[in-house]
C-alpha positions in Angstrom: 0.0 0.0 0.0 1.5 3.0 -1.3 0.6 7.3 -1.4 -2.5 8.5 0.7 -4.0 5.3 2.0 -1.1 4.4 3.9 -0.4 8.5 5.0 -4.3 8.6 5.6 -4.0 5.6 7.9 -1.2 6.9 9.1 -2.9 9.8 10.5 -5.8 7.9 11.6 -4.1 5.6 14.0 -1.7 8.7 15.4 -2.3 10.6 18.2 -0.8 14.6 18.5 1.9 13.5 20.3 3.2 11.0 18.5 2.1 11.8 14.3 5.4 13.4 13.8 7.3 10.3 14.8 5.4 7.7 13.0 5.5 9.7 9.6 9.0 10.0 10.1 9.4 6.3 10.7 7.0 5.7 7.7 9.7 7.9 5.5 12.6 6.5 7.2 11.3 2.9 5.7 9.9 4.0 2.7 13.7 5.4 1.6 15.5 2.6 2.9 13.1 0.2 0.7 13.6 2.0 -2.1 17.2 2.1 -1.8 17.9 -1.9 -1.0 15.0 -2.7 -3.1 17.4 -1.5 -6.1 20.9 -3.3 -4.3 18.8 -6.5 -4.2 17.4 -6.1 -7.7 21.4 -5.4 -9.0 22.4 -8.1 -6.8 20.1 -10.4 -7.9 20.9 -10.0 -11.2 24.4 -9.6 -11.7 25.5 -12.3 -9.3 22.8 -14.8 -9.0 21.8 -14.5 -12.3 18.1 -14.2 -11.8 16.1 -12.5 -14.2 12.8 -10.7 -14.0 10.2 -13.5 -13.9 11.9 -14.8 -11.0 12.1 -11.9 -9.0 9.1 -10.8 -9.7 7.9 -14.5 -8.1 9.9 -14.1 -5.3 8.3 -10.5 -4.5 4.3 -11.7 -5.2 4.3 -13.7 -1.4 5.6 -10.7 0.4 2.5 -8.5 -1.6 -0.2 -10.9 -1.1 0.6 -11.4 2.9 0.7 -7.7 2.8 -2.6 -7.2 1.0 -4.2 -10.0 3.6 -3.1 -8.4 6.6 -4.4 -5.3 5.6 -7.6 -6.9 5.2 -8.1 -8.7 8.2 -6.9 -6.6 10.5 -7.3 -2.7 9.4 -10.7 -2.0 10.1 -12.2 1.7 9.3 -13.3 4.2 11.9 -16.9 4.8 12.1 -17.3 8.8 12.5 -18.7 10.5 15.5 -21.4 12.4 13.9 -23.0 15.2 15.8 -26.7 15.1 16.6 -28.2 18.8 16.2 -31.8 19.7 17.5 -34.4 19.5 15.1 -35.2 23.6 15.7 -31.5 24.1 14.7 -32.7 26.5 11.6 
């Protein structure tokens, strides 16, 4: 999960105190995935010889337990809504 779902849920689970922190941890991984993604790509191809159809099957598990954890266990917030007097107007 990548963009605003993962900021929005980001937000949604953060408190004031701590929001800061958890998108700089979210940063923090999303940088350092994107830079060994790449050295494990080079690696993988250069010295182990493996070429894109097998990379791309060693990558699908790690995507399809990602996609079922998110949905068994992120569930969304129902909203507070505010009840207003029927003489508001």
């Amino acid at each position: 999960m990548r963009g605003a779902q993962r900021e929005a849920l980001i937000a949604d689970i953060s408190t004031d105190q701590n929001r800061g922190r958890n998108f700089g941890v979210l940063r923090a991984i999303d940088n350092l995935g994107a830079v060994f993604g790449i050295v494990f790509c080079i690696v993988c191809f250069r010295l182990l010889n493996i070429g894109y159809r097998e990379l791309f099957f060693f990558a699908a598990p790690s995507s399809v337990i990602g996609a079922i954890v998110v949905i068994i266990f992120i569930r969304e917030k129902k909203l507070e809504t505010k009840k207003y007097s029927k003489n508001f107007f």
